[in-house]
TORRO-547594 format. One record per residue (C-alpha): residue in three letters; x, y, z. Coordinates in nm, 2 decimals, always signed. Layout:
# residues N
ALA,X,Y,Z
...
END
This chain:
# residues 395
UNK,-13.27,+10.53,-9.10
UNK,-13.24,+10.55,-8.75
UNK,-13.15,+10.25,-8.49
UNK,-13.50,+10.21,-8.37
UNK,-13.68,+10.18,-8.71
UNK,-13.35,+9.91,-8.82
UNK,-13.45,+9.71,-8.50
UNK,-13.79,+9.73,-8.50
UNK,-13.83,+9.66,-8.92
UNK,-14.12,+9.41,-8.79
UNK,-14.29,+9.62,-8.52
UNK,-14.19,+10.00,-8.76
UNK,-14.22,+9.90,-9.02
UNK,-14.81,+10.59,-9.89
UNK,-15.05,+10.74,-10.53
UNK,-14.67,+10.79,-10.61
UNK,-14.38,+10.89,-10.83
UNK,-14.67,+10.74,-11.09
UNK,-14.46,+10.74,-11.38
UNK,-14.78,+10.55,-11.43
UNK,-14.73,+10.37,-11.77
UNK,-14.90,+10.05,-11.93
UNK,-14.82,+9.70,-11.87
UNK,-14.71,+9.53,-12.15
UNK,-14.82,+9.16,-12.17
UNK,-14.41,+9.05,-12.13
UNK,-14.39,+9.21,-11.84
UNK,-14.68,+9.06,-11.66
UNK,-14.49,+8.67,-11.82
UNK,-14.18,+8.54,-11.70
UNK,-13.93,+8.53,-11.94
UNK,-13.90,+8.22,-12.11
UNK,-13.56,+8.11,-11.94
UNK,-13.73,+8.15,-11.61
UNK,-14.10,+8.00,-11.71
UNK,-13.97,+7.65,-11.51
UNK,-13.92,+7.85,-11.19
UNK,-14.10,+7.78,-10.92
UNK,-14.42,+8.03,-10.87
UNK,-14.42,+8.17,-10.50
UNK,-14.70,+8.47,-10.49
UNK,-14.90,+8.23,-10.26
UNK,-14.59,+8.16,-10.04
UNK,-14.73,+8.44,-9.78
UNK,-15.06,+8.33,-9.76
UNK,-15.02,+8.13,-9.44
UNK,-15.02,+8.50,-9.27
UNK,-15.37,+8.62,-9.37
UNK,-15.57,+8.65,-9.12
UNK,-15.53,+8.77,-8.73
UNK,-15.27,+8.66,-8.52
UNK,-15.15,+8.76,-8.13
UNK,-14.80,+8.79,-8.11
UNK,-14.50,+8.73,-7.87
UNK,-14.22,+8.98,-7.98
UNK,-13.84,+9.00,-7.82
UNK,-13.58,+9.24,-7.89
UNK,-13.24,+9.26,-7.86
UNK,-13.11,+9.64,-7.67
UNK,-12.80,+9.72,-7.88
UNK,-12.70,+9.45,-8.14
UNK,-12.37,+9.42,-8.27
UNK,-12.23,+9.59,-7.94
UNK,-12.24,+9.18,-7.72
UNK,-12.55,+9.27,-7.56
UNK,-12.78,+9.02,-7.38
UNK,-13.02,+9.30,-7.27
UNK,-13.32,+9.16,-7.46
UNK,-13.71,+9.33,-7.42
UNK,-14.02,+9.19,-7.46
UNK,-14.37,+9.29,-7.56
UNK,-14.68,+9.13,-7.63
UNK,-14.93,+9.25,-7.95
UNK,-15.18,+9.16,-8.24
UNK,-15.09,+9.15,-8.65
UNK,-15.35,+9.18,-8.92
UNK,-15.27,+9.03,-9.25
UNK,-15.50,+9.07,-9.53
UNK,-15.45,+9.04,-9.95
UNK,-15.44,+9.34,-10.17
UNK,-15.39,+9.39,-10.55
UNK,-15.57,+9.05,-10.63
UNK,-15.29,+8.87,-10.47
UNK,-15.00,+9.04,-10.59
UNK,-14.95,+9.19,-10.24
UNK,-15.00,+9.17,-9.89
UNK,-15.04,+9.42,-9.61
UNK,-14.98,+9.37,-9.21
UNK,-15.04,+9.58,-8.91
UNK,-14.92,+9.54,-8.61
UNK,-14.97,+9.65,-8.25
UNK,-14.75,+9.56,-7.97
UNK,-14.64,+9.68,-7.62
UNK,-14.48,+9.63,-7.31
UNK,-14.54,+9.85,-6.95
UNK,-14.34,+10.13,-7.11
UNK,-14.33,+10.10,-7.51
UNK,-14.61,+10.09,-7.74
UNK,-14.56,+10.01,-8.15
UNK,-14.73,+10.03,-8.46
UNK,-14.65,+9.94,-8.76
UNK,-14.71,+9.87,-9.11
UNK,-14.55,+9.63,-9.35
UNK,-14.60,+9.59,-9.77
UNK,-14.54,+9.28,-9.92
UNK,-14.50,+9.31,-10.29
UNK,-14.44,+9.01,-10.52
UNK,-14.22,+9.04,-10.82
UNK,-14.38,+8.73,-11.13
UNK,-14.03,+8.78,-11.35
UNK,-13.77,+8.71,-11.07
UNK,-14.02,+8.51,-10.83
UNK,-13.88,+8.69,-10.54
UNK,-14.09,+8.91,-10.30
UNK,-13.97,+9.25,-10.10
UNK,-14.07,+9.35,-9.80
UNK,-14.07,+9.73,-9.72
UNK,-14.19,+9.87,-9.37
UNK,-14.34,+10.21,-9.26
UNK,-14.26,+10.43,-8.98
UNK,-14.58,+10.63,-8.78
UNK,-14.31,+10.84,-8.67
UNK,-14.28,+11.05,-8.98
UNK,-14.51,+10.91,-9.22
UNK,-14.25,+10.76,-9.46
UNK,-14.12,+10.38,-9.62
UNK,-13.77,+10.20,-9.54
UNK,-13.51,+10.33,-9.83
UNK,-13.39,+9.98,-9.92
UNK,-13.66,+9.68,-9.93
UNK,-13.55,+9.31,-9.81
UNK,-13.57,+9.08,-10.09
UNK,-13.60,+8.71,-10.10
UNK,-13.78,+8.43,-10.14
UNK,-13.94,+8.07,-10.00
UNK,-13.72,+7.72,-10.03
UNK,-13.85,+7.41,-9.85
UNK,-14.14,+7.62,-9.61
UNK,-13.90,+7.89,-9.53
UNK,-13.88,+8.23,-9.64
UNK,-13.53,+8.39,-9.61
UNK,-13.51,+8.81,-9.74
UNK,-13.20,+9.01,-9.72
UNK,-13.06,+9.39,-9.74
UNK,-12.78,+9.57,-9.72
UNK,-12.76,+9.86,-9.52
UNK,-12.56,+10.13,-9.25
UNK,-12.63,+10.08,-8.89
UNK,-12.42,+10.28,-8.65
UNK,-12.16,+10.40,-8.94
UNK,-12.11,+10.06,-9.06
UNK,-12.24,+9.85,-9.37
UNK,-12.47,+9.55,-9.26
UNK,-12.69,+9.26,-9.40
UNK,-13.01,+9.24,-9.28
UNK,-13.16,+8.89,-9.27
UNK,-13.51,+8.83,-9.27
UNK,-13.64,+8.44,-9.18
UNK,-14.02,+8.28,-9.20
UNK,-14.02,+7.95,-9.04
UNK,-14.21,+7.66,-8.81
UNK,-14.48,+7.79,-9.07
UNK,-14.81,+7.58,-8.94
UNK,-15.17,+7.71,-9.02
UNK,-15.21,+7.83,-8.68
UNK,-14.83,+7.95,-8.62
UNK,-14.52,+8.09,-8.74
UNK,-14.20,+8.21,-8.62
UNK,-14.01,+8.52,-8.72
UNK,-13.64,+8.64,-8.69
UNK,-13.43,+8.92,-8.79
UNK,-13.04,+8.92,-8.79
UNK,-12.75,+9.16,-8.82
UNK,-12.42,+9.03,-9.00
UNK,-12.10,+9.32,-8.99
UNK,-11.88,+9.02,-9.17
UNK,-12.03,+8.95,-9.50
UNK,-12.29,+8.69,-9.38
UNK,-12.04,+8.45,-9.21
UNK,-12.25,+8.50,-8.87
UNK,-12.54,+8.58,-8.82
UNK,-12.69,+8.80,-8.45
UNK,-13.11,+8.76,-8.39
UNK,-13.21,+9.09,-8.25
UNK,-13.57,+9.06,-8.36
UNK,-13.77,+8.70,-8.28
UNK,-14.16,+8.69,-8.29
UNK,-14.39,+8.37,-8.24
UNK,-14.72,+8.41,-8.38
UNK,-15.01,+8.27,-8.32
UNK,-15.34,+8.28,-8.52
UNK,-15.61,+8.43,-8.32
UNK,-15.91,+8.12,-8.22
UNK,-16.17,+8.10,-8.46
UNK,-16.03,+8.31,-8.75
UNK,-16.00,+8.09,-9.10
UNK,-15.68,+8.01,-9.18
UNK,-15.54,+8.19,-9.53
UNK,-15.85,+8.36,-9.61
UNK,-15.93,+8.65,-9.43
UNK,-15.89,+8.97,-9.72
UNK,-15.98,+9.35,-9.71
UNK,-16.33,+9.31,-9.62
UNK,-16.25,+9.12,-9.30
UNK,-16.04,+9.39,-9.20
UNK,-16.28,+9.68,-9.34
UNK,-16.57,+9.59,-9.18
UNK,-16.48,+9.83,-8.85
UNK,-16.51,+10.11,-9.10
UNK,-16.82,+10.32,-9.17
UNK,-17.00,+10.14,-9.43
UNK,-17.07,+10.42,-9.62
UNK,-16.83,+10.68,-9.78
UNK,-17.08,+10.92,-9.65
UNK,-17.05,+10.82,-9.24
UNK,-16.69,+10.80,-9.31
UNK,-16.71,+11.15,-9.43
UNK,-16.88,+11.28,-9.14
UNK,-16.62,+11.12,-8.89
UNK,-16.40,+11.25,-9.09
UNK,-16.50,+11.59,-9.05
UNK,-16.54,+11.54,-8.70
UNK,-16.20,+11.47,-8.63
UNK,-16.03,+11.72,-8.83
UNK,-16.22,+11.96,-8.65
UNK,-16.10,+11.81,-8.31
UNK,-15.78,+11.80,-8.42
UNK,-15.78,+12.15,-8.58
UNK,-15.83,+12.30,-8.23
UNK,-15.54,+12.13,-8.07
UNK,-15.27,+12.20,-8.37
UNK,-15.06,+12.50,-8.45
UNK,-15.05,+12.36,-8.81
UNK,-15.33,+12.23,-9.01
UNK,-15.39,+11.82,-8.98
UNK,-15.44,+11.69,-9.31
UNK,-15.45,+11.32,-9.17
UNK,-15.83,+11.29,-9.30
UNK,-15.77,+11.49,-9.64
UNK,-15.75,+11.20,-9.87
UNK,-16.07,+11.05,-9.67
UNK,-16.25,+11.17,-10.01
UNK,-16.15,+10.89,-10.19
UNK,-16.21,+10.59,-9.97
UNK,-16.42,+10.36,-10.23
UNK,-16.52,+10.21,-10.59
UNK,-16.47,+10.45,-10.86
UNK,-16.46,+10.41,-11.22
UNK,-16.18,+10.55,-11.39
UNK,-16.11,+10.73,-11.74
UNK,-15.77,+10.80,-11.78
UNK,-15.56,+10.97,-12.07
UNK,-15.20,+10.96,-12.12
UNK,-14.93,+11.15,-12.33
UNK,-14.82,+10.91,-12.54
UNK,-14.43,+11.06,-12.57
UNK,-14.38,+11.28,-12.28
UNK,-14.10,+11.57,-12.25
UNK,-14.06,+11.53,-12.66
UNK,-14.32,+11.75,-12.80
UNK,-14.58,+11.53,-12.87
UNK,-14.98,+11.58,-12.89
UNK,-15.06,+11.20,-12.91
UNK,-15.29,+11.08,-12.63
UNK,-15.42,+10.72,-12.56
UNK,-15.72,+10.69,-12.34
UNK,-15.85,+10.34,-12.05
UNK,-16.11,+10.27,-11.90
UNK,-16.07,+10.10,-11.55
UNK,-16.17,+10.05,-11.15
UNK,-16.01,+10.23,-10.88
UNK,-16.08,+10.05,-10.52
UNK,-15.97,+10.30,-10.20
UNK,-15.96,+10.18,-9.84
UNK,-15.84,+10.30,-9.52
UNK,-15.56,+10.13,-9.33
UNK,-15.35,+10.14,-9.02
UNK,-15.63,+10.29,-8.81
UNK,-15.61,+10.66,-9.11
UNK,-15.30,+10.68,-9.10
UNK,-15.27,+10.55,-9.46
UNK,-15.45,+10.48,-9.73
UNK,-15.44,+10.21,-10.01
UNK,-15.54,+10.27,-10.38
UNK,-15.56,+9.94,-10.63
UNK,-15.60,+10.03,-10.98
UNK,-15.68,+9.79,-11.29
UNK,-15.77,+9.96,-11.64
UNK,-15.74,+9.85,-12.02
UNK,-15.74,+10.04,-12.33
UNK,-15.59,+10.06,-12.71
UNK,-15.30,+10.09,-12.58
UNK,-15.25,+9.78,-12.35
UNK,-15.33,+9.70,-11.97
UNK,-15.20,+9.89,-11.64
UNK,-15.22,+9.75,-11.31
UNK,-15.08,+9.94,-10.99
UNK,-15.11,+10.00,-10.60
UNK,-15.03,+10.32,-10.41
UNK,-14.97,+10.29,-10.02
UNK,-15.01,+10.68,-9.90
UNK,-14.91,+10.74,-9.55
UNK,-14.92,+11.01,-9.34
UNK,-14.61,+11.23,-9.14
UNK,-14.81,+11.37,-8.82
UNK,-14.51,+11.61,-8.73
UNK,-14.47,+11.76,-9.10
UNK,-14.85,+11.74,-9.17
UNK,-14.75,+11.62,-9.55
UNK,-14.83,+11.32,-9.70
UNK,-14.56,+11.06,-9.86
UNK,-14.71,+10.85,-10.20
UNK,-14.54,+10.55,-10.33
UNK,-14.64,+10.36,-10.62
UNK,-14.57,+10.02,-10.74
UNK,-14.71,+9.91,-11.11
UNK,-14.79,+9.56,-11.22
UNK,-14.46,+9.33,-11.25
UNK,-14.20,+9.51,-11.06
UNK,-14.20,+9.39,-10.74
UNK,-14.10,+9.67,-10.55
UNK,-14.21,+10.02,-10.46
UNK,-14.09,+10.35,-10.67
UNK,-13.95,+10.65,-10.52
UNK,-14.21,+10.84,-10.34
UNK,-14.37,+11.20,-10.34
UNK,-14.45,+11.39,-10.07
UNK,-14.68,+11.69,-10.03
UNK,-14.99,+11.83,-9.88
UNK,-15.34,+11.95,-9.94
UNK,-15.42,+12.31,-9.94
UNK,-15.77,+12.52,-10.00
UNK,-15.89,+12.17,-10.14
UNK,-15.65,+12.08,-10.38
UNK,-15.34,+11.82,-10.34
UNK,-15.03,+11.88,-10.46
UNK,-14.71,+11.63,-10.42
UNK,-14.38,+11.65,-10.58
UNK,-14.02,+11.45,-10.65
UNK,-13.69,+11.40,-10.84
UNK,-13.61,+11.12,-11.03
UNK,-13.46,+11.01,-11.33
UNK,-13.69,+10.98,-11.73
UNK,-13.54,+10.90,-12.02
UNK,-13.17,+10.93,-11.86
UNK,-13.24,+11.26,-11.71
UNK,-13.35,+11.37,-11.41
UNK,-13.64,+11.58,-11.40
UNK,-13.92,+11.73,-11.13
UNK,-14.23,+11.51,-11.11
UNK,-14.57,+11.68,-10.95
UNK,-14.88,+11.49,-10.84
UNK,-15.22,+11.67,-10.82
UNK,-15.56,+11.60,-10.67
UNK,-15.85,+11.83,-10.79
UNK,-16.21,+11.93,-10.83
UNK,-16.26,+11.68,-10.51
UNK,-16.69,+11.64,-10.45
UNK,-16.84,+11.37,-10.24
UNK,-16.83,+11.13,-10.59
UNK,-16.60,+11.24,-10.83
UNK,-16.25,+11.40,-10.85
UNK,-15.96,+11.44,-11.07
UNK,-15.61,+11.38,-11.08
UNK,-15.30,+11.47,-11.34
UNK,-14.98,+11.42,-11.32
UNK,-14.70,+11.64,-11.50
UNK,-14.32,+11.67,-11.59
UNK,-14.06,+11.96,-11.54
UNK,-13.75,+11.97,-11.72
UNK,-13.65,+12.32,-11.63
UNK,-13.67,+12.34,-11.24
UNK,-14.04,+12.34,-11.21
UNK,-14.08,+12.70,-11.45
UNK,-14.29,+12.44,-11.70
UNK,-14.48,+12.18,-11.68
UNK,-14.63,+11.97,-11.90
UNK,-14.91,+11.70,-11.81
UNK,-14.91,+11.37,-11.89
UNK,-15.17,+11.19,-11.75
UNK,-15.49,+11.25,-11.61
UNK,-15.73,+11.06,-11.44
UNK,-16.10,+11.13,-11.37
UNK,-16.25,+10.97,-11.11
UNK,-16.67,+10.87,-11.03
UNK,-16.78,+10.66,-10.77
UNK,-16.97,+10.38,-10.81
UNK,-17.32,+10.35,-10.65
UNK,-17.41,+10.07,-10.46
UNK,-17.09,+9.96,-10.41
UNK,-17.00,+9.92,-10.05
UNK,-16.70,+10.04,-10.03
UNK,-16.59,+9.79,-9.74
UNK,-16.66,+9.51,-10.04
UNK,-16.24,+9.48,-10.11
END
């Protein structure tokens, strides 16, 4: 991670490494030891909404710098995943530097902590290592641990002066275990006149867009054909524009993958798509129930504009915390997007596909390698049909 995204986490801050596979009711309850614990997934609510922002930063921390910059910008904070998360954009700028940023909040039921992950527009992709904390006494305190300029840190994260019209932010650097702490980041907030406090969601924020999946298409279109002219390499920026909307969802799943098995279990479910951070990302929310049990999960996609590929990180119901993501592209209409990461205490190759894409329906699988990508075998598929008369500003 390089200096600028550490020291811009709040100005810097994309569907996934699925693995998608049920929640079981335990996993959406806290443990019995922990059932006394206090409940926090409403402790970020104070930031919905839209808020103008004073933002300075420290030049070169950790070196005894008192060089510090300034710049003035707006955050928008709205609720996704029916509260289990939240997601802020921010704008800010000065006479010579201009930001923008995005930043998941994820909230984890079982240890009542939240994480906090941000995204660079710079190359499209998450920060490695989330911060992870939680509120005491109206303030909110979320650390990490990480290398800046060759050395292990902590990162400190602080939410405080919380009012319904203001808040204050800080980030500091420690090099000697937490004993001192250096601000290099400190933002004042303040809510935007006339916006409600707490409530504003998704379709404050949507209703800029297109109302229609159909107008958004034709933008769409529009400005990949702008863009087409100007680029060497194809931009695939608008290729998941497809699935902005409501769609039901039939999925089925391989009950036992990598182990030979033929037994499938089948849900039924919504799928809600929106567009974020101006199309540079998009966010898919995902409820569905079957014989087999409940799944819940949220995908944040977000786009690199100098590789033209797409990164996919997924988070499923209870965990709190994003899982490692894919990355790939579209090509001649069909998405593909691949990893490595560990199943069953092996590590295998993971691949993501996107398929028989029309105006209202597609189709998705996902499937497993164990030999280097020579086989594969699917998994799980999903089948995808929009909704009519949904508006699909309506989340």
């Amino acid at each position: 991670m390089n200096q600028l995204r550490r020291i811009g986490r709040y100005l810097l801050l994309s569907i996934p490494g699925l693995l998608f596979f049920p929640v079981s009711t335990s996993a959406q309850t806290a443990p019995a030891a922990t059932e006394q614990a206090r409940d926090g997934q409403h402790d970020f609510d104070f930031h919905f909404g839209t808020w103008k922002t004073h933002i300075k930063r420290l030049v070169d921390p950790l070196s005894g710098s008192t060089t510090w910059v300034e710049l003035n910008g707006t955050v928008t904070v709205r609720k996704i995943w029916n509260g289990r998360a939240n997601l802020e954009e921010l704008e800010a700028s000065n006479a010579t530097t201009h930001f923008q940023g995005l930043t998941l909040f994820l909230y984890n039921p079982q240890s009542h902590q939240w994480s906090q992950t941000f995204a660079s527009i710079n190359d499209g992709t998450v920060s490695s290592t989330p911060l992870i904390g939680e509120f005491k006494n109206g303030r909110g305190e979320l650390y990490d641990q990480e290398t800046f300029n060759g050395r292990m840190i902590l990162v400190r994260f602080v939410w405080s002066e919380i009012t319904p019209n203001s808040h204050h932010v800080e980030q500091s650097f420690s090099d000697n275990g937490g004993k001192t702490w250096e601000p290099n980041f400190v933002a004042d907030l303040t809510r935007v006149t006339g916006e409600p406090t707490g409530t504003a969601g998704p379709a404050d924020v949507q209703k800029k867009l297109p109302a229609s999946g159909a107008d958004r298409q034709s933008l769409s279109a529009a400005a990949k054909t702008e863009s087409q002219t100007s680029a060497t390499l194809r931009d695939g920026q608008n290729d998941f524009d497809f699935h902005f909307g409501t769609w039901k969802t039939h999925i089925t799943r391989l009950l036992h993958p990598l182990k030979g098995d033929t037994v499938w279990v089948e849900y039924d479910g919504i799928s809600v798509v929106t567009n974020v951070w101006g199309g540079r990302a998009s966010l898919f929310e995902l409820t569905a129930n079957g014989p087999a049990g409940h799944i819940e999960g949220m995908g944040l996609r977000l786009y690199n504009p100098e590789s033209h590929q797409w990164s996919l990180n997924w988070s499923s119901g209870g965990s709190g915390v994003l899982d490692q993501p894919m990355v790939g592209e579209f090509k001649d209409g069909r998405g593909e997007f691949f990893d490595r990461e560990p199943f069953n205490g092996r590590t295998i190759s993971t691949r993501n596909g996107f398929s028989e894409i029309t105006k209202d329906s597609s189709r998705f699988e996902q499937a497993f390698s164990d030999d280097g990508g020579k086989t594969w075998e699917t998994n799980w598929i999903m089948t995808f049909t929009r909704v009519k008369d949904v508006a699909d500003n309506s989340r």
